[in-house]
C-alpha positions in Angstrom: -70.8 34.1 23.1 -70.5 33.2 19.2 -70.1 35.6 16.9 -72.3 34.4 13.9 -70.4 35.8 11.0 -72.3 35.9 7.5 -70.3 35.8 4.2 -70.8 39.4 2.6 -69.8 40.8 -1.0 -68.5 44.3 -1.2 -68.7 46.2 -4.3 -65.5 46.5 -6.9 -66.1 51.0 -6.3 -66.1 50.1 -2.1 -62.4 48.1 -2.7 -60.7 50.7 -5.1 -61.8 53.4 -2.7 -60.7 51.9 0.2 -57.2 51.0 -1.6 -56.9 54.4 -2.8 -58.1 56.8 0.3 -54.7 54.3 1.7 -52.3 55.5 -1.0 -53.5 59.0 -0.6 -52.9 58.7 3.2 -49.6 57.1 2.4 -48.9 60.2 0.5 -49.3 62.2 2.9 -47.2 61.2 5.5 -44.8 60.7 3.0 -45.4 64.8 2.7 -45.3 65.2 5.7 -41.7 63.1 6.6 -40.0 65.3 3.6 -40.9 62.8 0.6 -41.6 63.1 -2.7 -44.8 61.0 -3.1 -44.5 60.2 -7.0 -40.9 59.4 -6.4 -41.5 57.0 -3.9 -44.5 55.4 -6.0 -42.8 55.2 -9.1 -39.6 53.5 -7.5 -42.2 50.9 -6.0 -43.5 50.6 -9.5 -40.1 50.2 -11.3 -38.7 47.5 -8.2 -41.8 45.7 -8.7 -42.7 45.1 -12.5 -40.1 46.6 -15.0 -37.8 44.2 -15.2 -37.2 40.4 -15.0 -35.7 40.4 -11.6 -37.9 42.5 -10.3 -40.9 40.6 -11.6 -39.5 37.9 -10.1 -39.5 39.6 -6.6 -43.0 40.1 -7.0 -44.0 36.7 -8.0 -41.9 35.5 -5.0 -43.9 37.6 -2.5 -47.4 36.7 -4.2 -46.9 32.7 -3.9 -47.0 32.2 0.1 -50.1 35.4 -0.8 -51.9 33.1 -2.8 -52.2 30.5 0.0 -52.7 32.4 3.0 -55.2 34.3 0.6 -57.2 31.4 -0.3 -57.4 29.4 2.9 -58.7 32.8 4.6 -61.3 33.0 1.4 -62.3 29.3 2.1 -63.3 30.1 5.8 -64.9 33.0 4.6 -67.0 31.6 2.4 -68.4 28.7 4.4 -68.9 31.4 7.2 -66.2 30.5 9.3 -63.3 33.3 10.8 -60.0 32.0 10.3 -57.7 34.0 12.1 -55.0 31.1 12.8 -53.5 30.9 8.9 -50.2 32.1 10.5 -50.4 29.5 13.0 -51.5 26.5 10.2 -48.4 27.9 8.1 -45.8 27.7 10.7 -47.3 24.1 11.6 -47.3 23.4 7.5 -43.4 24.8 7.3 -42.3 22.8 10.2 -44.0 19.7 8.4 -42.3 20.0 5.3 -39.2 20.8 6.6 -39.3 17.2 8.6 -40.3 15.5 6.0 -37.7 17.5 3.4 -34.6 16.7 5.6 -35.8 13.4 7.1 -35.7 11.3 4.0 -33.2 10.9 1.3 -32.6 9.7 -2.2 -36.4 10.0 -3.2 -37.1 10.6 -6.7 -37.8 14.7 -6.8 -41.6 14.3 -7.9 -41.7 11.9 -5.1 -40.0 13.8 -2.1 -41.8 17.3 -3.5 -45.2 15.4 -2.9 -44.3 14.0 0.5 -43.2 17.2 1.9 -46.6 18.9 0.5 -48.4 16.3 2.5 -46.7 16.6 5.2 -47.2 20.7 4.9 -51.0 20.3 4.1 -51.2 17.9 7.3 -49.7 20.0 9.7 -52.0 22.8 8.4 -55.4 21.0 9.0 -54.1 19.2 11.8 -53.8 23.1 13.5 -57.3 23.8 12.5 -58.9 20.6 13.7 -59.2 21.6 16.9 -60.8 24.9 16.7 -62.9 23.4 14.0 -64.5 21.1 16.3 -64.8 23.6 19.1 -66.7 25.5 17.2 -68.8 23.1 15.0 -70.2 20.9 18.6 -70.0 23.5 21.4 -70.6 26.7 20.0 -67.0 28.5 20.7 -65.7 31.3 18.5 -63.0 30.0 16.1 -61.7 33.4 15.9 -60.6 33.8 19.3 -59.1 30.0 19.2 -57.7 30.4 15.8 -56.2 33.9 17.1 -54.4 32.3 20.4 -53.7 29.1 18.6 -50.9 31.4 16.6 -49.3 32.1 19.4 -49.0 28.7 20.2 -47.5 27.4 16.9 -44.7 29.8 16.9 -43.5 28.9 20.0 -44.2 25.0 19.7 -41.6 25.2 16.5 -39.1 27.2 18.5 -39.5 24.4 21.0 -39.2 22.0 19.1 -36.4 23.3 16.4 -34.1 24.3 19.9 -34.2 21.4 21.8 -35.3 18.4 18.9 -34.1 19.3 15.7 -31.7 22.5 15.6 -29.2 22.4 12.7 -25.4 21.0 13.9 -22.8 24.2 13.9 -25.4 26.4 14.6 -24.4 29.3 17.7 -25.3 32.9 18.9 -29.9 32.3 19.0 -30.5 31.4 15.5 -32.8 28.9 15.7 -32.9 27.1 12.1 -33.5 22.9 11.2 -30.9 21.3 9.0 -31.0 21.8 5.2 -34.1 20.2 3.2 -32.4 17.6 0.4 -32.3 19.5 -3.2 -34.2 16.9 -4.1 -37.8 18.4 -2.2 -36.8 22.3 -3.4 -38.4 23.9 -5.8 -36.7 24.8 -8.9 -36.4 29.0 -9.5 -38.0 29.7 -12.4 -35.0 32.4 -13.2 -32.2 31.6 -12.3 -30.8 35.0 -10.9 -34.3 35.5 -9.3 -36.0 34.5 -6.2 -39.5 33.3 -8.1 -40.0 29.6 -7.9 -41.7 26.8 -9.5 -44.8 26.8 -6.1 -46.4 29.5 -7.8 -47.5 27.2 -9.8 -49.3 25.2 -7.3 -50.5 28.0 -6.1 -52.3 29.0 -9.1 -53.4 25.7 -9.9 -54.9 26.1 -6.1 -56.9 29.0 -7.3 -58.4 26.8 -9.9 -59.6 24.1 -8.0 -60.7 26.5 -5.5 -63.0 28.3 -8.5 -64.2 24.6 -9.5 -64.9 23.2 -6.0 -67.2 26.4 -5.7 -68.9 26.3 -8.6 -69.0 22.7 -9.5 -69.2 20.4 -6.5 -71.4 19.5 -4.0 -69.3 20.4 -1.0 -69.1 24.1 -2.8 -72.8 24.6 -3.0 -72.9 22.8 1.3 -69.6 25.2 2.0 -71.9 28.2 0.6 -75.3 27.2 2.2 -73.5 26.9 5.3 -71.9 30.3 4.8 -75.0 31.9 4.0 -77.7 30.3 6.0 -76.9 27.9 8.4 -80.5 26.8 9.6 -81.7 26.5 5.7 -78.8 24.0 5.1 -79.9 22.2 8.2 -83.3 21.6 6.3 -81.8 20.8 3.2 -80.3 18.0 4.8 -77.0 19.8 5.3 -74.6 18.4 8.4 -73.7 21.7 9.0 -70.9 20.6 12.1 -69.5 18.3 9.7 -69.3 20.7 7.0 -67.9 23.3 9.2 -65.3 20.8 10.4 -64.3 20.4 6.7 -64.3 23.8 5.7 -61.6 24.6 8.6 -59.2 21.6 7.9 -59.2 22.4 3.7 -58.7 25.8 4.9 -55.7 24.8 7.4 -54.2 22.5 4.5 -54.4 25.5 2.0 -52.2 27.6 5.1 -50.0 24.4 5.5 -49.1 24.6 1.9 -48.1 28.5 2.0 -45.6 27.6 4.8 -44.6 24.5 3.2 -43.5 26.4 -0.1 -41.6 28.8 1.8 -39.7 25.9 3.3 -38.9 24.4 -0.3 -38.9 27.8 -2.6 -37.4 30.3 -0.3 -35.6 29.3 3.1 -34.4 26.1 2.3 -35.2 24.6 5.7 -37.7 25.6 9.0 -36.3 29.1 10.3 -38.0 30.6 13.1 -40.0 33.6 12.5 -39.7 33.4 8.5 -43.3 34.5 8.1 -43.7 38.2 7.9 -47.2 38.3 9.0 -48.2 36.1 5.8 -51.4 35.0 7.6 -52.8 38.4 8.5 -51.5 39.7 4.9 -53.7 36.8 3.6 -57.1 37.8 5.3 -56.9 41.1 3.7 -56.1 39.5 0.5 -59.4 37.6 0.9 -61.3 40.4 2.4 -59.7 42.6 -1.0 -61.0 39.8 -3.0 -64.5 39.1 -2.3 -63.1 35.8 -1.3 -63.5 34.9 -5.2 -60.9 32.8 -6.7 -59.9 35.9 -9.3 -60.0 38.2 -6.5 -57.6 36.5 -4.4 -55.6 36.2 -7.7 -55.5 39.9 -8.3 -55.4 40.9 -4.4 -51.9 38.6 -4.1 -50.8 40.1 -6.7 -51.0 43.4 -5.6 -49.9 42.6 -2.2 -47.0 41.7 -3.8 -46.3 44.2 -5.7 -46.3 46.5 -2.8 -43.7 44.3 -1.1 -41.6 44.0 -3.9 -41.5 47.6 -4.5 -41.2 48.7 -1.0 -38.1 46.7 -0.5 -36.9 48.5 -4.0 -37.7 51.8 -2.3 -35.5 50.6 1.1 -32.4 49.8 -1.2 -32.4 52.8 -3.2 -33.9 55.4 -1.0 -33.7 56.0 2.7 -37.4 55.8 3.1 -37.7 52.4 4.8 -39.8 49.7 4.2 -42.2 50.3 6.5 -44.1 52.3 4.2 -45.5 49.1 3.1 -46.5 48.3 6.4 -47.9 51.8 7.3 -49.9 51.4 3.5 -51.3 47.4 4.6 -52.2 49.0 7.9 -54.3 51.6 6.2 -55.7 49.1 3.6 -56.5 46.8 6.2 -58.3 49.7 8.4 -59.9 51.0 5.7 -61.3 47.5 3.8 -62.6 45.8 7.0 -64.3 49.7 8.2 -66.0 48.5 4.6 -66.8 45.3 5.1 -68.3 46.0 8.5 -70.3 48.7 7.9 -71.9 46.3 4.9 -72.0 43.4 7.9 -74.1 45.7 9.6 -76.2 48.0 7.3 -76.9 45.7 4.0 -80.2 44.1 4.3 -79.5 40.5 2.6 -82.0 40.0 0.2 -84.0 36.9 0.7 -82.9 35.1 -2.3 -80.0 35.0 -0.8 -80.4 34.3 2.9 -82.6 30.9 1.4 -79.4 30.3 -0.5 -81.2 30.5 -3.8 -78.5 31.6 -5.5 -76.4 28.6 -5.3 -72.9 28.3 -5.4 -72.4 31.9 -6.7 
């Protein structure tokens, strides 16, 4: 049985709320474990945003946000429940790690592009399936999406071990040879782990805002989102359109693994994702799956990464607080965005899709 899911907008009052009954959670079983709360905050603030490097941590953690973030807002959007972003990134790292260490002697521009491809491919290519499941028989992408993970991060294990491990390599790291400098991105300081594929990532966010607001396929992808039977009469291929929204929203995850390969690790690593995918569904979820809102929600992701790792190296509180305050967020956003699945009567301007690309 298909779960017919219905893009919903929560209210800015319903997001804060959620985000802060977290932090106030967070504090108290930071009370509770023998923490100053305020101490632990403020070192999150100060490892996060008061000074270069650790502005740069924060941009850092953002980029492979803003991907994961906008390819779950994509699916969203065109009423599709893409759970399989982590999957689609692995595929998209594994990609661009091929096509980084494959070739040589390419003109930078030229090798940065291919390995973007070849990141974007691998992305869609993961959604395809699931896509078309869905679209002609009915299936739940979720639960596809979900296994398909699972999948991915053992296909690259498979394949990195016994195809393409790194020479030299002993003990059970399992880690592809070196990309060639000339597919990295450049740092944008260099004592800091920011890089230049924030920039795409951004630039992302903008088409993203354009293709909703200015294109044909954004007004089909929102129709089809809303109100699947009026698009049908409107002369909407709903299938088709479905089948499009999942593979732009698998490229988009592609992309997030690819600059990980060429910002951060340098080559495919196994298990370098920590839980980007998920992260990025409550990014979208945070951000009304809007193109600002995925903006801002990355950005605060990643500032509580950045200072949570700040609070592990000066403190002995570890960094799992992060993870205890995403868990709460998470709980606490999709409680939200249920309850307004379930107890918001759509009006009917919207449910004809009279309000456009909006």
């Amino acid at each position: 049985m298909n779960f017919d899911f219905k893009p919903q907008k929560m209210s800015a009052k319903a997001i804060v709320g959620a985000i802060v009954v977290s932090f106030v959670l967070g504090s108290l079983i930071l009370a509770l474990s023998g923490y100053n709360p305020l101490d632990v905050y403020g070192t999150m603030i100060d490892g996060s945003l008061m000074s270069r490097f650790s502005l740069a941590s924060t941009i850092r953690w953002t980029t492979p946000l803003l991907f994961t973030g906008l390819a779950a807002a994509v699916a969203l959007r065109g009423g599709m429940f893409n759970i399989g972003t982590e999957g689609q990134m692995f595929m998209g790292a594994f990609f661009s790690a091929w096509a980084g260490f494959t070739f040589h002697g390419l003109p930078p521009a030229v090798h940065i592009g291919l390995c973007l491809i070849a990141g974007a491919l691998g992305g869609a290519l993961w959604a395809l399936f699931p896509a078309v499941i869905r679209a002609y028989f009915g299936a739940s992408e979720m639960v596809m999406t979900l296994m398909l993970n699972y999948v991915a991060t053992n296909l690259t294990d498979y394949l990195t071990r016994y195809h393409f491990l790194a020479t030299g390599v002993q003990g059970h790291s399992l880690i592809t040879a070196e990309i060639a400098p000339e597919a990295r991105f450049a740092k944008i300081w260099a004592d800091g782990s920011a890089h230049y594929g924030v920039v795409l990532g951004l630039i992302c966010i903008a088409l993203f805002w354009f293709m909703v607001h200015k294109t044909k396929f954004g007004y089909e992808l929102h129709i089809c989102g809303v109100n699947p039977d009026f698009a049908k009469c409107g002369g909407v291929n709903v299938p088709a359109t479905r089948i499009r929204i999942m593979l732009l929203s698998g490229a988009i995850a592609g992309l997030a693994g690819a600059t990980e390969v060429m910002g951060v690790v340098g080559r495919f690593m196994s298990g370098f994702s920590p839980d980007f995918g998920m992260d990025g569904m409550v990014v979208a979820l945070m951000g009304n799956s809007t193109p600002i809102g995925v903006l801002l929600g990355a950005f605060f992701l990643g500032i509580v990464k950045a200072g949570a790792l700040q609070v592990e190296r000066v403190t002995d509180v570890s960094r799992s607080l992060a993870m205890v305050l995403q868990g709460l967020m998470v709980t606490f956003i999709s409680c939200t965005y249920l309850a307004n699945m379930a107890f918001k009567r759509p009006k009917h301007k919207a449910d004809t899709g009279a309000e456009g690309g909006t």
